[in-house]
LOLUMLO-76844 format. One line per field, with one value per residue (C-alpha): residue in one letter; x, z, y. Coordinates in nm, 3 decimals. Example, Ala and Ser with C-alpha at 12.3 -4.5 7.8 and 13.67 -1.06 7.14 Angstrom:
BEGIN
residuo = [A_S]
px = [1.230_1.367]
pz = [0.780_0.714]
py = [-0.450_-0.106]
END
This chain:
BEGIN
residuo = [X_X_X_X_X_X_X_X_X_X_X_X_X_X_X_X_X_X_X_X_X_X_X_X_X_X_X_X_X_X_X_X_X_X_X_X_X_X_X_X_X_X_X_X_X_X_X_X_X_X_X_X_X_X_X_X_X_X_X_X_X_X_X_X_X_X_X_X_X_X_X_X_X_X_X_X_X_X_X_X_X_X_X_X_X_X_X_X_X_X_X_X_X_X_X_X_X_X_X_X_X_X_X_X_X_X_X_X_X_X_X_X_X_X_X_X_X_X_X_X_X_X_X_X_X_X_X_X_X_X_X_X_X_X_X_X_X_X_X_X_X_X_X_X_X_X_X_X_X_X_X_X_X_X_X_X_X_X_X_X_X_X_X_X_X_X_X_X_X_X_X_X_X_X_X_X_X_X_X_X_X_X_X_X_X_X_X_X_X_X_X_X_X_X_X_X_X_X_X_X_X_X_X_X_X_X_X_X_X_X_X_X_X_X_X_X_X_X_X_X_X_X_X_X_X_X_X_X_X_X_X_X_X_X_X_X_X_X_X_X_X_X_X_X_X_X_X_X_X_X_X_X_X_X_X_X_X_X_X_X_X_X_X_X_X_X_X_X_X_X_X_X_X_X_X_X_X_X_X_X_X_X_X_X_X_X_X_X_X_X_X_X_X_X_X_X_X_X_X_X_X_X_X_X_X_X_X_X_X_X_X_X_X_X_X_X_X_X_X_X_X_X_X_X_X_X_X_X_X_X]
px = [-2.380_-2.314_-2.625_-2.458_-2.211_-2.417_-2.571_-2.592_-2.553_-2.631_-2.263_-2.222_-2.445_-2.314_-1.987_-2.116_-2.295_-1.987_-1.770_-2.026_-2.022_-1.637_-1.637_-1.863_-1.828_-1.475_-1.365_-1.570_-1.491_-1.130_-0.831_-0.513_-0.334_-0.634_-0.674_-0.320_-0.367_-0.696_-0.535_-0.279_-0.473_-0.732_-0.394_-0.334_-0.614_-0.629_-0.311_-0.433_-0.716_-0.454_-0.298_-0.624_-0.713_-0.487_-0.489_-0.837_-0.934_-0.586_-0.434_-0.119_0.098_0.263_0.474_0.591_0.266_0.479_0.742_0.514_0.379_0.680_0.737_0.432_0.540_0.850_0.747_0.448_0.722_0.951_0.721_0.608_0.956_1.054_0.771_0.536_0.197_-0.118_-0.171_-0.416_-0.172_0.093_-0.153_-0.239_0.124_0.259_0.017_0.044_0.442_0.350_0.080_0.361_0.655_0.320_0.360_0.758_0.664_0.423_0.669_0.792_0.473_0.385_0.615_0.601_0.297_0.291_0.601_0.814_0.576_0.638_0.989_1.001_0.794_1.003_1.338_1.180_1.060_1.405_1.552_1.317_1.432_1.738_1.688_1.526_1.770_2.050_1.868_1.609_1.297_1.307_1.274_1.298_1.718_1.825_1.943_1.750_1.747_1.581_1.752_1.879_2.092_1.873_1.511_1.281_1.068_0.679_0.525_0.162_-0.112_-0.481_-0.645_-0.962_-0.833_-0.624_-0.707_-0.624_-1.052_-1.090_-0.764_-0.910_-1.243_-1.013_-0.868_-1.175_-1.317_-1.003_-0.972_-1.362_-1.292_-1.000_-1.298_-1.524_-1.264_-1.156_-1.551_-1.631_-1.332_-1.479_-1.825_-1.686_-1.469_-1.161_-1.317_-1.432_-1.075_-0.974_-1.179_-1.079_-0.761_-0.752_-0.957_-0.703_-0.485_-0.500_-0.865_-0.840_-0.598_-0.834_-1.120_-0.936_-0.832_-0.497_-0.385_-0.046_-0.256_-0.540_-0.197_-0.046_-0.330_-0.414_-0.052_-0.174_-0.402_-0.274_0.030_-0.152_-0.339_-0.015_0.081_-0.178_-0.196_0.173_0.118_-0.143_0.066_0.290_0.073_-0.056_0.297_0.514_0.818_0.859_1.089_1.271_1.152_0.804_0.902_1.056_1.027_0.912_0.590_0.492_0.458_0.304_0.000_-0.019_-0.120_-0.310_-0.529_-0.527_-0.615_-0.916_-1.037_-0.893_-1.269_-1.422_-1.468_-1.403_-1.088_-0.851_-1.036_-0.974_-0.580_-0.553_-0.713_-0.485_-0.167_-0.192_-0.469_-0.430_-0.087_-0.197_-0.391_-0.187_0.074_-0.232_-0.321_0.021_0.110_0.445_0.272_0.527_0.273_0.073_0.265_0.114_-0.182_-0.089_0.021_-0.272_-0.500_-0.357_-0.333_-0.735_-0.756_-0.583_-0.728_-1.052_-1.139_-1.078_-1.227_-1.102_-1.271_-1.516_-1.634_-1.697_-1.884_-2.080_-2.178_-2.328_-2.489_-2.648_-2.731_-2.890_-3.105_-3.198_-3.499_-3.448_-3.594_-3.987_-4.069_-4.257]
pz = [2.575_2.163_2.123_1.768_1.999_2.035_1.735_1.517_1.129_0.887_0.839_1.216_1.245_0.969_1.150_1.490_1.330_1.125_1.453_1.643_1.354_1.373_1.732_1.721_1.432_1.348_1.638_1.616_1.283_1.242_1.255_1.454_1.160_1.080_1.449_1.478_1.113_1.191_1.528_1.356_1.067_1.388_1.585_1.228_1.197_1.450_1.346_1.017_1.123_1.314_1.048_0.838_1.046_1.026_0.643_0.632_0.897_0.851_0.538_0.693_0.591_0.906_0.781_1.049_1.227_1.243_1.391_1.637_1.692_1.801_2.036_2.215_2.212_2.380_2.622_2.672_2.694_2.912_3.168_3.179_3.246_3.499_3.749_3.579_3.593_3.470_3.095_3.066_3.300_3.034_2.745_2.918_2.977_2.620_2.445_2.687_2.636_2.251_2.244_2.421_2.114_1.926_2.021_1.973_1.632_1.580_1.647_1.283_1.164_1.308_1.057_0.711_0.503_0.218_0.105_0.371_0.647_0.473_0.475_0.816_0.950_0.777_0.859_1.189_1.102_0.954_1.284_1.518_1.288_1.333_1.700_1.673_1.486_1.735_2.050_2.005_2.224_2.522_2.668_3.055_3.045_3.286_3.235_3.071_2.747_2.896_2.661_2.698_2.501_2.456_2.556_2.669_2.951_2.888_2.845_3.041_2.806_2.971_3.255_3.017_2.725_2.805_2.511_2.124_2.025_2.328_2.254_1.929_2.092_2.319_2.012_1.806_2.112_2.162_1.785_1.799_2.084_1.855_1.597_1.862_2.002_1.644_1.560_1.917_1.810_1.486_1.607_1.858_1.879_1.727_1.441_1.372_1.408_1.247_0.946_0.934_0.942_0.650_0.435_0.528_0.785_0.754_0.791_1.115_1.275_1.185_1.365_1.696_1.618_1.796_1.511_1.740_1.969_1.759_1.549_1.866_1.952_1.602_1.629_1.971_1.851_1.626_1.799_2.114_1.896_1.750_2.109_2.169_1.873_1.942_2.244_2.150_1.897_2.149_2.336_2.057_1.933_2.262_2.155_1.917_1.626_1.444_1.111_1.175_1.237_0.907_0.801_0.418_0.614_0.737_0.389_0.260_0.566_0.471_0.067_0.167_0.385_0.081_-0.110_0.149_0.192_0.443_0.542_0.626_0.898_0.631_0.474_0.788_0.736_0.399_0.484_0.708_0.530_0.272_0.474_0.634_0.485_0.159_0.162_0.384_0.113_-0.131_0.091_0.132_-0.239_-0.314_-0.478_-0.369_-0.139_-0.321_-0.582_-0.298_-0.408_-0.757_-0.631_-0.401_-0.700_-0.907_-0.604_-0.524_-0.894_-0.886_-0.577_-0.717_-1.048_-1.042_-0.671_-0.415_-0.105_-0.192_-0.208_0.113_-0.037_-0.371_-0.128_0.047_-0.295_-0.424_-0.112_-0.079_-0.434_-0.409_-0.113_-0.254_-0.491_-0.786_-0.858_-0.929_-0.790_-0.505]
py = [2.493_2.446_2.219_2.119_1.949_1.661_1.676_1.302_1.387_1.107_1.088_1.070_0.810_0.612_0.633_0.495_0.205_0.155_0.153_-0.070_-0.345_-0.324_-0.325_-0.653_-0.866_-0.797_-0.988_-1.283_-1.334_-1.261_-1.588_-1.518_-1.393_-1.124_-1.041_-0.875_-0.730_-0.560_-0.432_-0.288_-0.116_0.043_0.162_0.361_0.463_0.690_0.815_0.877_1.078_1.325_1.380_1.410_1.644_1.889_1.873_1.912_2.202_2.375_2.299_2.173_1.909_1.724_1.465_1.326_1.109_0.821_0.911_1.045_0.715_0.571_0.846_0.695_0.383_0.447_0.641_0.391_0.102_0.325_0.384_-0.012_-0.106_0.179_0.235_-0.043_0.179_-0.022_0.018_0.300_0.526_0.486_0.567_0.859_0.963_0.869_1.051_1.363_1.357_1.356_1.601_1.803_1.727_1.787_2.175_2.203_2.046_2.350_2.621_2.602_2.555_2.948_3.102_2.809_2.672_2.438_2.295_2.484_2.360_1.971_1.938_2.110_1.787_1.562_1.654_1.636_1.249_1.206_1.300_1.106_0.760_0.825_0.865_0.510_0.341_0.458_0.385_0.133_0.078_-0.036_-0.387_-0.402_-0.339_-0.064_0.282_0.575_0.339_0.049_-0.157_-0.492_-0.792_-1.068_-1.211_-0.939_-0.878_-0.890_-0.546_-0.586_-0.450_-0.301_-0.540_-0.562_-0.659_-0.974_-1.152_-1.074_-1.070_-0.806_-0.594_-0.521_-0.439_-0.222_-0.056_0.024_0.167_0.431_0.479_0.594_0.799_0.939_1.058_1.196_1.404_1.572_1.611_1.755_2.035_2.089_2.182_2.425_2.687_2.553_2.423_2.753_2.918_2.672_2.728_3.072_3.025_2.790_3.051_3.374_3.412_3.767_3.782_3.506_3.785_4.060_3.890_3.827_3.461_3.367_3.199_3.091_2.934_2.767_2.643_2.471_2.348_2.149_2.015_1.904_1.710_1.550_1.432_1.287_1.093_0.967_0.889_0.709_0.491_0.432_0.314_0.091_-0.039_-0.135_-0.310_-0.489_-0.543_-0.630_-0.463_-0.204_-0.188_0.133_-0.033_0.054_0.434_0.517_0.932_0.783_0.592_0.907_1.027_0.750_0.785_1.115_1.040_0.796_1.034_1.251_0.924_0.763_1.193_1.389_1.571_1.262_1.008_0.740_0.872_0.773_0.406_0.387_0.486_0.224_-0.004_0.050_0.060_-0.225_-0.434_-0.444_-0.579_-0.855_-0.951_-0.925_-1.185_-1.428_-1.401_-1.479_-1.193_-0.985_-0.700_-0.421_-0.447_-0.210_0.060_0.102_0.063_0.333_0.566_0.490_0.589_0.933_1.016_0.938_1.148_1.466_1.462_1.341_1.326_1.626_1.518_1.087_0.792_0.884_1.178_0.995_0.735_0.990_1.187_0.895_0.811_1.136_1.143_0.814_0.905_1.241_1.276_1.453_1.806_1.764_1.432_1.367]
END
């Protein structure tokens, strides 16, 4: 066995202290109001970091992690309604059945990179809105649908997480879980195909990588995370909505990745924190929460021309150089 597997870095460990503060103090702390905020931004989170991942290990640029997200939900919400498994079964299920569109995504991404690769996803994002818009989500009715006229039918979240402080708990723990899973891949195998095959293709092939599968498998990844933030949200939620889904919110997640730093733990915090956070804020500040977008523009123009690896890496390069003595002293 890989004994880097269970390696802690400084970074690592920052990250589980950082998760166990959230996971305790958040809750306690946190009005009604914050408590479904900060459930939301965690549910994103670990959608961001799919799609962080893939931009970071691979180079690829999915663009459609939301969309993905509602898959999840629907399928989390469809299988509620139908056969009315306990919670965790459906998370299990939802993000399986995305992890699965998660592959027929990939098949484009075999053959297109860059730009090609981009619109791909989101004509794909584009499609699964439309989808949503047409159908809706369901809500107890009958049929394949599940959709009904009127008052809806309770969708039962996880047996130990009844209450709003504990769901979040309930979150933070999965989203973590979320992190651990992508780092476990990095450390191993895959993260080392994967690293080749962002450097050259060509030379991944020549050294007896399957790029095809190592491909599928990254798009894997990413989408049963979707799935299972999806369903989470949907839990956290009730009832979905096709507004939540849109294709241009999967773009916008993806710059912010870019923005928080795609090759960190951090960056898919910082995404989510400024996704669904910061115009929170802005609405209790009493300022019009459109103005998010600037500051959403301003941030990614920072990123690209001044900071490659986002804010994290900015964080954690003057963190390190604060903590490192310079040359000659003892």
């Amino acid at each position: 066995m890989d004994r880097s597997l269970f390696r802690i870095t400084p970074s690592g460990a920052s990250g589980l202290i950082f998760a166990a503060l959230a996971f305790t103090v958040l809750p306690a702390i946190a009005g009604s109001y914050w408590m479904s905020v900060l459930t939301s931004a965690a549910c994103f989170t670990m959608a961001a970091s799919g799609v962080a991942f893939m931009y970071a290990r691979l180079g690829m640029v999915s663009l459609t992690q939301v969309g993905l997200m509602g898959i999840g939900g629907w399928v989390a919400l469809r299988l509620n309604y139908l056969f009315d498994f306990p919670f965790e079964v459906n998370l299990i299920l939802a993000a399986l059945a995305t992890m699965v569109f998660g592959w027929i995504l990939a098949l484009p991404a075999l053959r297109m990179r860059g730009l090609y690769l981009a619109l791909v996803t989101l004509m794909a994002a584009g499609g699964l809105e439309i989808l949503f818009s047409t159908f809706q989500f369901p809500n107890g009715g009958v049929g394949f649908w599940g959709v009904k006229i009127g008052s809806t039918d309770p969708f039962r979240g996880p047996m130990l997480a009844q209450t709003p402080e504990a769901f979040l708990r309930y979150v933070i723990g999965m989203t973590t879980l979320g992190f651990l899973l992508i780092e476990a891949h990095r450390r191993t195998a895959p993260g080392r195909a994967w690293a080749l095959i962002r450097k050259s293709e060509a030379a991944a092939m020549a050294a007896g990588v399957n790029v095809t599968l190592y491909k599928t498998w990254a798009f894997g990844i990413a989408g049963l995370l979707a799935g299972a933030s999806g369903a989470l949200l949907a839990a956290s939620l009730g009832l979905l909505d096709d507004g939540t889904f849109r294709s241009p919110e999967s773009i916008l997640l993806f710059a912010l990745a870019v923005v928080g730093g795609s090759r960190y733990w951090l960056g898919p915090v910082i995404a989510a924190f400024l996704y669904r956070i910061l115009p929170a804020l802005l609405n209790t500040w009493g300022v019009n929460a459109d103005l998010a977008y600037v500051i959403f523009g301003i941030g990614l123009l920072h990123a690209l021309i001044t900071a490659p690896n986002g804010i994290a890496g900015q964080i954690f390069e003057a963190a390190q150089a604060l903590t490192t003595k310079p040359r000659g002293q003892k």
